[in-house]
BAFI-3210 file (N, C-alpha, C; in Angstrom, 3 decimals, decimal comma, padded with zeros to 6 digits):
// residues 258
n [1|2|3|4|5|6|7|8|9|10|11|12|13|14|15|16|17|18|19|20|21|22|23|24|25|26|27|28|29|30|31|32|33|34|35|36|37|38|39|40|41|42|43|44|45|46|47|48|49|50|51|52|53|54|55|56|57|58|59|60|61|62|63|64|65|66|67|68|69|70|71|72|73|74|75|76|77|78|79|80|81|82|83|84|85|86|87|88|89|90|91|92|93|94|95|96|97|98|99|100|101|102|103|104|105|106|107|108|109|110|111|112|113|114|115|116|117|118|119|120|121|122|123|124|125|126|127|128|129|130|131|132|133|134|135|136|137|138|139|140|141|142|143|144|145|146|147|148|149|150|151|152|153|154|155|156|157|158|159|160|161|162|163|164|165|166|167|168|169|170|171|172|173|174|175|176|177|178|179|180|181|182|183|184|185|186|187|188|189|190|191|192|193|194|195|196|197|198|199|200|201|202|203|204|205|206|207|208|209|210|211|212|213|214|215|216|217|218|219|220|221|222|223|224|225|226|227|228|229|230|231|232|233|234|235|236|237|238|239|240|241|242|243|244|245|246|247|248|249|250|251|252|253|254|255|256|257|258]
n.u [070,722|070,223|070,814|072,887|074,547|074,033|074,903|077,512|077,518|075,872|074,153|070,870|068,827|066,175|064,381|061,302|058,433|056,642|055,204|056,853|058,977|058,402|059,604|062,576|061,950|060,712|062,933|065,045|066,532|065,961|062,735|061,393|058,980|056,980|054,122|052,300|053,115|052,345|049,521|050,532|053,614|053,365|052,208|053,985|056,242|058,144|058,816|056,836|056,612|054,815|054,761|055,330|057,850|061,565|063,139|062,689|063,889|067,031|066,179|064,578|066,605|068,023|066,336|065,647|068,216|068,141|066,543|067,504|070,190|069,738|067,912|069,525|071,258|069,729|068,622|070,813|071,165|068,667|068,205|070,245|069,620|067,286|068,882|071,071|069,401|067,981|069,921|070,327|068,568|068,406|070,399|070,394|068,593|069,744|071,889|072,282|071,181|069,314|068,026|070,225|068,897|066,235|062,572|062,651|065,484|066,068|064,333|065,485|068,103|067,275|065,875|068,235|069,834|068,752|065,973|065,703|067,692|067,875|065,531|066,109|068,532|067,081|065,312|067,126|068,956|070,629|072,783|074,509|076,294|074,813|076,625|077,639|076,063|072,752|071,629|074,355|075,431|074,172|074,103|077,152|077,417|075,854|076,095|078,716|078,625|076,474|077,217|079,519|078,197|076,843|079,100|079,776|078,346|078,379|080,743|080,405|078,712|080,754|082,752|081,201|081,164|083,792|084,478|082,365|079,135|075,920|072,837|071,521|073,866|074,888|073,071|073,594|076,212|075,788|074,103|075,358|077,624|075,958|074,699|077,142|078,291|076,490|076,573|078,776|078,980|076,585|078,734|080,061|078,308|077,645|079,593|081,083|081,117|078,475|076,898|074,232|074,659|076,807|075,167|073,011|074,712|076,122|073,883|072,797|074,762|075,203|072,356|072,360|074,292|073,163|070,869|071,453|073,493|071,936|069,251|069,542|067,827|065,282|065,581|066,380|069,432|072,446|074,370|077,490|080,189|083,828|084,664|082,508|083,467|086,160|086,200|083,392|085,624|087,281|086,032|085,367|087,121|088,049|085,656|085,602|088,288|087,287|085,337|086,357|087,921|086,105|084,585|086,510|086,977|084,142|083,993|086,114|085,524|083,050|084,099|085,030|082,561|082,074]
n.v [098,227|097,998|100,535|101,150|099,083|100,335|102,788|102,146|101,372|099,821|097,111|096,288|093,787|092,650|090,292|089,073|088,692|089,194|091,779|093,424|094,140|095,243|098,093|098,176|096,282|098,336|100,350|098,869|097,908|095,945|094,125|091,514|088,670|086,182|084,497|083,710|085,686|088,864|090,634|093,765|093,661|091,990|094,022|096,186|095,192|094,161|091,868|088,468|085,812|083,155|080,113|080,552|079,642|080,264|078,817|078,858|081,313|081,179|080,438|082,229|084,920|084,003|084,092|086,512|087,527|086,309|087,943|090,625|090,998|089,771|091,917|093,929|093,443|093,244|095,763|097,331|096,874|098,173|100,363|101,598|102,061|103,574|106,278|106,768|107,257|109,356|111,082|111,563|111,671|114,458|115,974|115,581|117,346|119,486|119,247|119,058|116,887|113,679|111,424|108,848|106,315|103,801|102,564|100,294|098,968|099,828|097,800|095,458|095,630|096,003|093,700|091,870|092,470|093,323|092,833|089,695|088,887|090,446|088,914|086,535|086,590|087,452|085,556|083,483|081,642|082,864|083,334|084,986|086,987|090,044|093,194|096,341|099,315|099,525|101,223|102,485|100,477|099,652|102,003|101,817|099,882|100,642|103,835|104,232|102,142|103,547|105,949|105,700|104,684|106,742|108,307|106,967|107,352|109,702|109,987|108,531|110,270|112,402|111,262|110,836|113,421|113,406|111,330|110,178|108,753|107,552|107,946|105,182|103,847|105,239|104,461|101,907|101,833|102,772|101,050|098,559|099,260|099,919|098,037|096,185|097,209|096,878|094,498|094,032|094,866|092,765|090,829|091,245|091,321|088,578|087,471|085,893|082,368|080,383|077,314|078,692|080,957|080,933|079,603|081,728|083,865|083,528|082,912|084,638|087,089|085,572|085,599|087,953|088,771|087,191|088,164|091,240|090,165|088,317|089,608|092,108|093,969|093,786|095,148|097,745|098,601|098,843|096,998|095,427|096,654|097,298|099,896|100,944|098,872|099,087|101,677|100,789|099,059|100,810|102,390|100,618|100,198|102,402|102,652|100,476|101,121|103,301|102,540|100,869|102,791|104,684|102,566|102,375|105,131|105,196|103,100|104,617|106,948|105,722|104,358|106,740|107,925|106,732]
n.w [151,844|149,087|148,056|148,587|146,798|144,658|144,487|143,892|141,680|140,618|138,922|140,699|141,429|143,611|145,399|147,013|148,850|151,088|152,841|154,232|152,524|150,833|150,289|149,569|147,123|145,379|145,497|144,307|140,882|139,183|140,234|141,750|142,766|144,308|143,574|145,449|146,971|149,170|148,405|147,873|147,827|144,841|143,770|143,194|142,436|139,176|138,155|138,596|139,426|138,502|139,368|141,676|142,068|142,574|141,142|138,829|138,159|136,832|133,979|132,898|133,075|131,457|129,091|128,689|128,492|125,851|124,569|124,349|123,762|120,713|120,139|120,183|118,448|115,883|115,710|115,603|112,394|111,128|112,354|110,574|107,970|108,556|109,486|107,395|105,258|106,094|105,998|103,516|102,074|103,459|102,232|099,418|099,092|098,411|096,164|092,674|091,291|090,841|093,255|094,176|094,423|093,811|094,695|093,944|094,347|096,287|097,705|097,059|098,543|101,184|101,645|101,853|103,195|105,862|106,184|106,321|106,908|109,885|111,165|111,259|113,137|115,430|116,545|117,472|119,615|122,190|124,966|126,375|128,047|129,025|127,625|128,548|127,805|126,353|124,444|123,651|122,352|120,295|118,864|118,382|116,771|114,583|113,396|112,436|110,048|108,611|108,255|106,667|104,481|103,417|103,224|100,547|099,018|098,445|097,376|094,729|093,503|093,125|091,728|089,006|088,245|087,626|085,875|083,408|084,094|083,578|084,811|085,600|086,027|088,262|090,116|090,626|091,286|093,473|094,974|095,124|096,681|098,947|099,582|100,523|102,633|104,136|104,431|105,658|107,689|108,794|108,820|111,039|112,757|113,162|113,798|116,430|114,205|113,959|112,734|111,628|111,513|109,717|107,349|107,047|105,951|103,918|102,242|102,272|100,706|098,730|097,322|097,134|094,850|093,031|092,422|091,423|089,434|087,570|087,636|087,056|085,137|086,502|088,781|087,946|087,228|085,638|083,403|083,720|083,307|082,017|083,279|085,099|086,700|087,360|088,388|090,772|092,177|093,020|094,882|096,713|097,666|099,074|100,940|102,513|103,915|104,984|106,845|108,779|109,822|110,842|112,583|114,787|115,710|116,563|118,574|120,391|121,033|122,464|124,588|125,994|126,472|128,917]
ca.u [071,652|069,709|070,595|074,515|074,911|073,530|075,842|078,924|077,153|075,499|072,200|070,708|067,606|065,576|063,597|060,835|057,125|056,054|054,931|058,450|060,042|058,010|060,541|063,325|061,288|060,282|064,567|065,777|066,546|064,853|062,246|060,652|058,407|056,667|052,660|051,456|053,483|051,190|049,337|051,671|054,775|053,255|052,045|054,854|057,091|058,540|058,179|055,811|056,590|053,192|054,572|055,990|059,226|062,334|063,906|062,459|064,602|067,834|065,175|064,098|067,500|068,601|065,212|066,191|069,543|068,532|065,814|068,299|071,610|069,137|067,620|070,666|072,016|068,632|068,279|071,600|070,942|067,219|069,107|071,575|068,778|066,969|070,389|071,568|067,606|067,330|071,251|070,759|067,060|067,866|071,613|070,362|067,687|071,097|072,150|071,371|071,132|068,416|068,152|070,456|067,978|064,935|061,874|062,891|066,481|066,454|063,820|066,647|068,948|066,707|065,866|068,665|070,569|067,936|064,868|065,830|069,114|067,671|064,503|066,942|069,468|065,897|064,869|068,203|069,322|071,615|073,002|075,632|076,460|074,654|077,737|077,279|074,619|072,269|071,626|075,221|076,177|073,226|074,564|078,534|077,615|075,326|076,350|079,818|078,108|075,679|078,000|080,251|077,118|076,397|080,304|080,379|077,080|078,456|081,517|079,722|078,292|081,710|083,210|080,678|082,065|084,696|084,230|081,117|078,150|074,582|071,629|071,498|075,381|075,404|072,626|074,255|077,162|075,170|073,374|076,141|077,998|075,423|075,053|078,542|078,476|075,284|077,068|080,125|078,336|076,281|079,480|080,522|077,330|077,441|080,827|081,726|079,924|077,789|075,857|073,392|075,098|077,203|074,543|072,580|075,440|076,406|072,822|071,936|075,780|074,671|071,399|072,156|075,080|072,647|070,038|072,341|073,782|071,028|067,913|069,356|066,657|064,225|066,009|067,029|070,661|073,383|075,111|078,629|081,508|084,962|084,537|081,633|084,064|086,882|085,202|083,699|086,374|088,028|084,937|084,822|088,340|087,544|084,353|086,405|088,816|086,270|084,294|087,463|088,387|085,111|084,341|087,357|086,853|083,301|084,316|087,329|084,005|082,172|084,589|085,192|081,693|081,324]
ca.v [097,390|097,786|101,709|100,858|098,694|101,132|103,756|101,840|101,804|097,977|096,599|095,373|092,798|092,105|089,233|088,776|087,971|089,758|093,546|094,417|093,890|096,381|099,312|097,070|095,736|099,748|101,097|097,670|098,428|094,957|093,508|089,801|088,296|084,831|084,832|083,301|086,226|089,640|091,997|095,099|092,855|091,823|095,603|097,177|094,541|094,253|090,524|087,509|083,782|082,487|079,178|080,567|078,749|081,000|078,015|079,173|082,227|081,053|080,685|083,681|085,113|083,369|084,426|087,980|087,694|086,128|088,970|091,801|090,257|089,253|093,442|094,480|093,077|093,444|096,995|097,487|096,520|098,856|101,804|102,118|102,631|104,997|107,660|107,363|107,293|110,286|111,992|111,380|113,100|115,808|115,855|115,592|118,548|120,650|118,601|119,056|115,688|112,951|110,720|107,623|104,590|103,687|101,712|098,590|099,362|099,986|096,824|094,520|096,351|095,849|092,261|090,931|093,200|094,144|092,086|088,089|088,664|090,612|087,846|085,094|087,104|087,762|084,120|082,869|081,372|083,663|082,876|085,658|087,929|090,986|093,781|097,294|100,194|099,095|102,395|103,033|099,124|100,137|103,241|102,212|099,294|101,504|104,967|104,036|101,744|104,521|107,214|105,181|104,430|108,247|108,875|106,431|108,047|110,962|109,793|108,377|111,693|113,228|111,062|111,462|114,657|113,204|110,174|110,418|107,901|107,507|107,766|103,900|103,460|105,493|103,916|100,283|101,687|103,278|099,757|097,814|100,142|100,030|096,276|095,595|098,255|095,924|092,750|093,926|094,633|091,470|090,146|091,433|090,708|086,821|086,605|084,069|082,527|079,184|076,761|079,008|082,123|080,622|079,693|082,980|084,928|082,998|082,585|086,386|087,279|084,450|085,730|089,995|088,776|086,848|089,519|092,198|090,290|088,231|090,385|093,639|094,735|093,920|095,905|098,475|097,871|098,442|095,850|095,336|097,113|097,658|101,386|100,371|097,614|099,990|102,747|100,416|098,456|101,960|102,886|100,098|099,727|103,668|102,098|099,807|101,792|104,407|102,042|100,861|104,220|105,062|102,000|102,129|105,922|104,892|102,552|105,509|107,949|105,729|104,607|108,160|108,550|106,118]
ca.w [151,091|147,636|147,467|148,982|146,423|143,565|144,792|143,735|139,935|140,382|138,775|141,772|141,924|145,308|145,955|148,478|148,991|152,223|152,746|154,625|151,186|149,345|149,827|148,713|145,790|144,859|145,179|143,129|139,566|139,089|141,670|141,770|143,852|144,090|143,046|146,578|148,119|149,117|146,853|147,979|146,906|143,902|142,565|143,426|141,710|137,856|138,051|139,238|139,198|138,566|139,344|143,001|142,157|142,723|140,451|137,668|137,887|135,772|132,823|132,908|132,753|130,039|127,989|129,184|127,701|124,455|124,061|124,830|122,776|119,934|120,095|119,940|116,457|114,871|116,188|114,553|110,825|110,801|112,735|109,637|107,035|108,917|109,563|106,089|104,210|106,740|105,670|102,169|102,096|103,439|101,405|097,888|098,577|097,878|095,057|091,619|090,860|091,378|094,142|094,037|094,641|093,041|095,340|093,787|094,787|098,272|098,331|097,367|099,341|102,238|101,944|101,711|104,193|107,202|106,807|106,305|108,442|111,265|111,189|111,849|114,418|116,295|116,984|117,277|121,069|122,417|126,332|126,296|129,077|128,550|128,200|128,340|127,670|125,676|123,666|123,090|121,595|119,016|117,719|118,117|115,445|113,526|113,039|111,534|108,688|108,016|107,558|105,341|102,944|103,220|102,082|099,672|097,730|098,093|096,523|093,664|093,259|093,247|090,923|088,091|087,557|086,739|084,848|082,632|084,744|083,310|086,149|086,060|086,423|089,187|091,024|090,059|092,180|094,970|095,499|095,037|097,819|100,200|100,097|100,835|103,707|105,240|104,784|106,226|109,640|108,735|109,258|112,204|113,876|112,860|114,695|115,872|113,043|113,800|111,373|111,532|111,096|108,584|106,151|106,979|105,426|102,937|101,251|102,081|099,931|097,369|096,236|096,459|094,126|091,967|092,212|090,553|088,085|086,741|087,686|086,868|084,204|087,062|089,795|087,099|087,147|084,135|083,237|084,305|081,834|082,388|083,639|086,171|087,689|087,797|089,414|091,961|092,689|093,912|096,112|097,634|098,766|100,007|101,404|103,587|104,842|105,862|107,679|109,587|110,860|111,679|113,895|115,805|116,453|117,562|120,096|121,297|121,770|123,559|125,639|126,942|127,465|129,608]
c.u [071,504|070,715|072,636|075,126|074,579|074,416|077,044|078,534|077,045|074,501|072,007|069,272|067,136|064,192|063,039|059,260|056,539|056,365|055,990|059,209|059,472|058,993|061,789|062,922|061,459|061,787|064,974|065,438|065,512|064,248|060,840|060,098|057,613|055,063|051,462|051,756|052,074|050,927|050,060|053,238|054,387|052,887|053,237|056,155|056,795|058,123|057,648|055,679|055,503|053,760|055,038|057,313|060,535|063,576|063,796|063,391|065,903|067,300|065,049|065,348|067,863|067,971|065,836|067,424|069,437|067,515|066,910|069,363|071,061|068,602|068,112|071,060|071,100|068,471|069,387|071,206|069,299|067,610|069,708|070,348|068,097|067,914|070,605|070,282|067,573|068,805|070,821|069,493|067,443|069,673|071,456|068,760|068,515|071,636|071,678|071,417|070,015|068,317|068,950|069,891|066,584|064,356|062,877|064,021|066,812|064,906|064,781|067,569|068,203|066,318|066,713|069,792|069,780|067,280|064,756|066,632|068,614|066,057|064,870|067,539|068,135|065,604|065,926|068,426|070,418|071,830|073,845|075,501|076,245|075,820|077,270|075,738|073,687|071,849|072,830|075,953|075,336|073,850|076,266|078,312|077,345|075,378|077,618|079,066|077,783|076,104|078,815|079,268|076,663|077,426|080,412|079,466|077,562|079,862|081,517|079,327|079,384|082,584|082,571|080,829|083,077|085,288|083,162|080,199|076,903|074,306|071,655|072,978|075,481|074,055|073,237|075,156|076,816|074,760|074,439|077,471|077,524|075,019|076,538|078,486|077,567|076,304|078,483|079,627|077,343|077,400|079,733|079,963|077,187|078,784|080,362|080,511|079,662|077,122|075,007|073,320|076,124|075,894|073,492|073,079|076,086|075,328|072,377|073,005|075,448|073,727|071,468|073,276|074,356|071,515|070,783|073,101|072,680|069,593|067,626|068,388|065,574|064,370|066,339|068,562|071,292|074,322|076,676|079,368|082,633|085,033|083,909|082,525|085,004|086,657|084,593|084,360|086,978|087,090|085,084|086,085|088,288|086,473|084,819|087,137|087,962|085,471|085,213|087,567|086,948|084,695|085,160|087,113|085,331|083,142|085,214|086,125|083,311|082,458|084,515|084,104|081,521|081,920]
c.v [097,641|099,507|101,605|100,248|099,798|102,620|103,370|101,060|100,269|097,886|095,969|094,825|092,546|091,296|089,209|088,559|089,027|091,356|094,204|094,268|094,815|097,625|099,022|097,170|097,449|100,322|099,975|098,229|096,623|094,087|091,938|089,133|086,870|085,082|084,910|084,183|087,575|090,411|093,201|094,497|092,695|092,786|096,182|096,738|094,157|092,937|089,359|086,699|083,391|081,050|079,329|079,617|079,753|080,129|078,251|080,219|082,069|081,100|081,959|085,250|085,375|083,780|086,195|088,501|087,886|087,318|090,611|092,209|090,462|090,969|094,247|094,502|093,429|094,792|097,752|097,828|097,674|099,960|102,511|102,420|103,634|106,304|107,662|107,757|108,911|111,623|112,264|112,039|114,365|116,564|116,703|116,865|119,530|120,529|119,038|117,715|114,360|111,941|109,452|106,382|105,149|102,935|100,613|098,159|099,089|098,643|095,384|094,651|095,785|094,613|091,431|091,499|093,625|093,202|090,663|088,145|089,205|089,371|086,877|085,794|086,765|086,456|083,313|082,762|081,986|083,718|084,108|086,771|089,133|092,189|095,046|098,073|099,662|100,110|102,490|101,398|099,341|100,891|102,596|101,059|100,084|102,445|104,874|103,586|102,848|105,573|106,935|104,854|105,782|108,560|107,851|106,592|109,153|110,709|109,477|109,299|112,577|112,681|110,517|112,400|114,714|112,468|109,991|109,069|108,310|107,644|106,598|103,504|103,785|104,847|102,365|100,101|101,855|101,823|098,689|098,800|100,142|098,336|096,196|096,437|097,383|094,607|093,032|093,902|093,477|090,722|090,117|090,994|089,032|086,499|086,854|083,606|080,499|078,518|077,356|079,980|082,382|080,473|081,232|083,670|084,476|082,679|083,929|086,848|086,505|085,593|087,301|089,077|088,048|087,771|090,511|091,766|089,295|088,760|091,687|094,440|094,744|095,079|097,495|099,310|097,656|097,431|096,161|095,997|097,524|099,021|101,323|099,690|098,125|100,872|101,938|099,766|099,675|102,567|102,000|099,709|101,085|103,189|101,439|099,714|102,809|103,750|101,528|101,371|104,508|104,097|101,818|103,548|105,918|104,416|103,233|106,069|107,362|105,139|105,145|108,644|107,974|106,536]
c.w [149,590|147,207|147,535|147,725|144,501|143,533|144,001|141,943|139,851|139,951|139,927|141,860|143,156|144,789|146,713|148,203|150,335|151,729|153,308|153,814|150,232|149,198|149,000|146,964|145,163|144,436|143,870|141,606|138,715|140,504|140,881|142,966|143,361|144,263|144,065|147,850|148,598|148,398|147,329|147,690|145,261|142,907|142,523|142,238|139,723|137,146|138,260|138,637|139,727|139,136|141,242|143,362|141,813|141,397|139,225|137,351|136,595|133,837|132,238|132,642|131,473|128,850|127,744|128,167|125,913|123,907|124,066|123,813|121,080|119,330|119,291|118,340|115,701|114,865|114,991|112,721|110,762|111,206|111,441|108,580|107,321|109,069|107,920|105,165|104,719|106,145|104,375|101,980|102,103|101,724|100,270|097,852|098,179|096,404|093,618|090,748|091,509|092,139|093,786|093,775|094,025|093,525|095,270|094,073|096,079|098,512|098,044|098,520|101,330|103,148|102,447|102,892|105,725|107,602|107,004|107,721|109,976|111,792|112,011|113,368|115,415|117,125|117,463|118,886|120,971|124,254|126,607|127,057|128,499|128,507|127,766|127,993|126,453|123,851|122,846|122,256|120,612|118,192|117,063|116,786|114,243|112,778|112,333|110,346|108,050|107,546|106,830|104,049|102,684|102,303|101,096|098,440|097,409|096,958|095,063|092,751|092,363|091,858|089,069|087,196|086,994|085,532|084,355|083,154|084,185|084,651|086,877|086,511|087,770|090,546|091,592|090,809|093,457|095,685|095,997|096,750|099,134|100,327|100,537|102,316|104,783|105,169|105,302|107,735|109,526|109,486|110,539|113,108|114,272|113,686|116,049|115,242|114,352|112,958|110,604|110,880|109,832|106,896|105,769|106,064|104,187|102,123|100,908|100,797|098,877|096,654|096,110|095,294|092,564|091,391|090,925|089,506|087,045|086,563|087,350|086,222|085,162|087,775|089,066|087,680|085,894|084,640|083,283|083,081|082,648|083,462|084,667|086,813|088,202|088,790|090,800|092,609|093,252|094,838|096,992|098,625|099,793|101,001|102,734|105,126|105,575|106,845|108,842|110,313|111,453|112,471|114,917|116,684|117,221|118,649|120,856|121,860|122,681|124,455|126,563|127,568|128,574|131,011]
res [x|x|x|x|x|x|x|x|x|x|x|x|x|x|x|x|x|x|x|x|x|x|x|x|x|x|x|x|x|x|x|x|x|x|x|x|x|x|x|x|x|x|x|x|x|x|x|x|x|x|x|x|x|x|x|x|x|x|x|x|x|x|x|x|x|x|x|x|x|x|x|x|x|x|x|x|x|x|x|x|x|x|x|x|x|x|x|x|x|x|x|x|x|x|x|x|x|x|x|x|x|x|x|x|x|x|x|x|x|x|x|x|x|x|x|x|x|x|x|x|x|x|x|x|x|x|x|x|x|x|x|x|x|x|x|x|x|x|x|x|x|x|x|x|x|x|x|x|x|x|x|x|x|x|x|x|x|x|x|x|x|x|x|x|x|x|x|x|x|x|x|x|x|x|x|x|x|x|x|x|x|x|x|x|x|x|x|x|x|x|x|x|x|x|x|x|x|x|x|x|x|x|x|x|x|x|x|x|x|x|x|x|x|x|x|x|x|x|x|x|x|x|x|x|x|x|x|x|x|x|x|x|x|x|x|x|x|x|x|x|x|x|x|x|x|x|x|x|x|x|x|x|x|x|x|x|x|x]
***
């Protein structure tokens, strides 16, 4: 029954306690057994209700879920710094120009985009029907962001050449670029928003916005001028749209793979 039903592309669980359930237990993509059942049930098997209550099961579920759901989103937001940290390395060894970000840079950037928000997502009760591969709901959030904060450095880059940018200007935009790129999939992840997820995103957007304009000398960060506001106000509407197109063609791709 376990392998019948695995044929026709099912997760299938088995339940049992006795030693004519160990082959069962062994095919099942998840196997559970009760604590008072026998030791060849209980080695063989994934998981063991110490309390020998099959009632406990919905629990256990539910924990399941919110660890999985909860993975997921956080997995997201730490994915996207590693691909672009890892694009933009190797990138700017071609370049003749000096790296975008500066420590103190990408530790705002980080705080207020990765490490508070995925903190909260993490702990957060989450009941929600697990859907799809787990691998590929990671990347399809992730890999769009990341390659829009890749093109939108590079763009930075590009339009230097054309409009005369100090070092600090152009980091000022890079930062300011790649925050907005995190809090846009911030966003996404918080929907549907709750109390929780409401003030999350609205305190994380608060303080990068107070960061950068009253801490800039800390963060080293030029100060706002006409030309700067111009300039990124046209990245970021590029910024936008690029991130658009690329998450819709992410979810076409992984559609098809599936």
């Amino acid at each position: 029954i376990v392998k019948a039903w695995q044929s026709k592309g099912m997760v299938v669980a088995m339940t049992g306690d006795g030693v004519n359930d160990v082959l069962a237990l062994k095919e099942a993509d998840c196997s559970v057994v009760m604590a008072n059942g026998s030791d060849a049930a209980r080695n063989v098997s994934q998981l063991v209700l110490l309390n020998s209550d099959f009632a406990s099961m919905p629990k256990v579920v539910l924990e399941g879920r919110r660890s999985i759901n909860n993975i997921q989103r956080s997995s997201s937001l730490f994915l996207i710094k590693t691909i672009y940290s890892t694009l933009l390395a190797i990138l700017f060894l071609f370049f003749h120009t000096p790296y975008p970000f500066m420590p103190i840079q990408m530790t705002l950037i980080n705080m207020f985009t990765i490490g508070i928000p995925s903190f909260v997502l993490a702990l957060e009760p989450n009941n929600s029907r697990i859907d799809g591969n787990l691998f590929f709901n990671i990347i399809k959030r992730a890999l769009p962001c990341a390659l829009t904060i890749v093109i939108s450095i590079l763009s930075v880059t590009a339009t230097s050449k054309i409009v005369p940018l100090t070092a600090v200007e152009m980091s000022t935009l890079c930062v300011n670029l790649t925050g907005l790129n995190g809090f846009l999939l911030l966003f996404k992840l918080c929907t549907p928003f709750n109390l929780t997820r409401k003030i999350l995103f609205a305190s994380m957007t608060t303080a990068f916005a107070v960061s950068i304009l009253l801490f800039r000398g800390f963060f080293s960060l030029a100060a706002p001028s006409f030309k700067l506001i111009l300039v990124g106000g046209g990245l970021c509407t590029l910024s936008w749209y690029t991130l658009r197109y690329l998450s819709r063609l992410a979810r076409v791709l992984m559609k098809k793979s599936r």
